[in-house]
C-alpha positions, 0 to 999 in steps of 0.5 A: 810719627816722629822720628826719635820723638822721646831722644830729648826727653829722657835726657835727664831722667833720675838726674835728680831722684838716684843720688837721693835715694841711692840710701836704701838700695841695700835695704831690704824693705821691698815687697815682691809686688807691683802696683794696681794704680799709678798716683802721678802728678801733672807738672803743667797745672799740678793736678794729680791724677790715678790711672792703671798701671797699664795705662801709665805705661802707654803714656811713659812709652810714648814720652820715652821711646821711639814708638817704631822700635821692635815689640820686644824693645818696648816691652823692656822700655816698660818693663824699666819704666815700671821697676824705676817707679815701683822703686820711688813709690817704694821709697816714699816718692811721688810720681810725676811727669817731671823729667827730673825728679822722675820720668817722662809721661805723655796723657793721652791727649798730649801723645795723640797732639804729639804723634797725630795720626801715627798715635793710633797706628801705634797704640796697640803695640803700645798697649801690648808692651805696657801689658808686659811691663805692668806685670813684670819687675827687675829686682836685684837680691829681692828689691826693685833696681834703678832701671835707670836707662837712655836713648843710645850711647856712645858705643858703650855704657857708662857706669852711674858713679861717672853721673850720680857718684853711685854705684849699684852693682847691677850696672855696670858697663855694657858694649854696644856697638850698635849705637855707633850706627845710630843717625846724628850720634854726634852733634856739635852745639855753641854756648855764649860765655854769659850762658855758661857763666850763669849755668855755672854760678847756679851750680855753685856761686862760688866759683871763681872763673878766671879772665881767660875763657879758654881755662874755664874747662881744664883736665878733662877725664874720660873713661874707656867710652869716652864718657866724662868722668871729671873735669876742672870748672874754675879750678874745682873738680867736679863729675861728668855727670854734673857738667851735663846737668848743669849745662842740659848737654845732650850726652854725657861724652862730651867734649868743650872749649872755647874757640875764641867765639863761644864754647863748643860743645860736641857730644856723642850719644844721647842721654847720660849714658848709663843702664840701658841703651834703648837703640841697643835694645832695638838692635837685639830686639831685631836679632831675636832676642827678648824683653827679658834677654834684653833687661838681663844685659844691661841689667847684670844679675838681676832677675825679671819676675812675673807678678 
């Protein structure tokens, strides 16, 4: 198996979709119901495909979670995976496996050539959890949420205003002092001038970098867990959330500057941080605690219902 095989995957799950959809989310247009079958497309040939909700769940869990976490984890893994895909099909979107326009789905054969011989090891427990989620939803006053989540914060959660510029009451921030304890919660990585020019320029070609290097990233607010709020980029404000996007950053706490060499870049965490911690939900899954005394954590004032 590979260890924290999904940590990269997820990275930029809902980067794109949230913001988009963001409109009806006070709307009350969802019917109490889940879906029978999943429509997805396949992003590495376009082709599209009908599969059980049971069975889009195995692929989701085995791209978006480490497979060797505790039951109750995975079972609120899928439990989320299907509520943020009943939320896009709700709301007219298509399912794919693009990680950016929805979330990360592994076919059978994709999961058993990433995972080998540990695949069967761990399918029944998979299979167990997807049969979880696929009969249980998160909903906030009667609609589905955006359970939107990570693979481990930065020892708190984010609110989603700091990624996305929105704000759904349900998600809000939550401490999570277990992910302090998660290997390599840090990391430290280099960029060359010209490839943070062009990510920049392909956000907004009208950026105007100045000659000095070391002023491309200037004022630099962060929240109370060291998430990334606002940043100066060639003189214009823009969000956390937008940084991380447009340089594919590991985390959305992060810090950078140019060290007369190259930018660097370190990172706390993994992922954009809000909703959530899939390595905090491990950590309660261990103390006892369940899928849905899990969901309702990160999830504030929601309620988990049986279909």
């Amino acid at each position: 198996m590979k260890k924290y095989a999904a940590m990269g995957v997820i990275l930029i799950v809902a980067a794109v979709l949230v913001p988009m959809l963001f409109g009806a989310v006070f709307s009350n247009i969802f019917p109490a119901r889940g879906e029978k079958e999943i429509e997805l497309t396949l992003t590495e040939n376009g082709s599209r495909i009908t599969l059980s909700a049971e069975d889009y769940l195995i692929g989701c869990l085995f791209a978006q979670i480490d497979v060797s976490y505790e039951e109750e984890a995975l079972k609120a893994q899928a439990c989320a995976a299907y509520t943020y895909a009943l939320r896009l099909l709700d709301g007219g979107n298509a399912l794919s496996d693009s990680t950016a326009l929805c979330q990360p789905y592994f076919t059978p054969a994709k999961a058993r050539e990433y995972y080998g011989d540990s695949y069967d090891e761990y399918l029944p427990k998979i299979k167990e959890a997807a049969a979880y989620g696929a009969s249980h939803v998160i909903y906030y006053e009667n609609k589905p949420i955006y359970s939107v989540y990570h693979s481990v914060s930065a020892g708190e959660t984010t609110l989603p205003v700091n990624i996305w510029g929105i704000q759904p009451p349900y998600l809000t921030r939550k401490s999570c002092p277990a992910d302090k304890s998660f290997p390599n919660l840090s990391a430290v990585n280099e960029f060359t001038a010209d490839n943070i020019r062009q990510a920049l320029l392909d956000y907004d070609k009208n950026l105007q970098m100045p000659l000095d290097y070391s002023q491309w990233f200037t004022d630099i607010v962060k929240d109370e867990g060291g998430y990334v709020v606002s940043v100066k980029v060639g003189g214009k404000t823009v969000s956390g959330g937008d940084v991380w996007r447009m340089l594919k950053l590991r985390s959305a706490a992060f810090d950078i500057h140019w060290n007369g060499m190259a930018f660097s870049v370190s990172t706390v965490g993994c992922g954009h941080g809000a909703g959530m911690s899939q390595y905090t939900a491990n950590a309660m899954a261990k103390e006892g605690k369940t899928a849905e005394d899990i969901l309702l954590y990160f999830y504030e004032g929601c309620t988990v219902k049986d279909l």
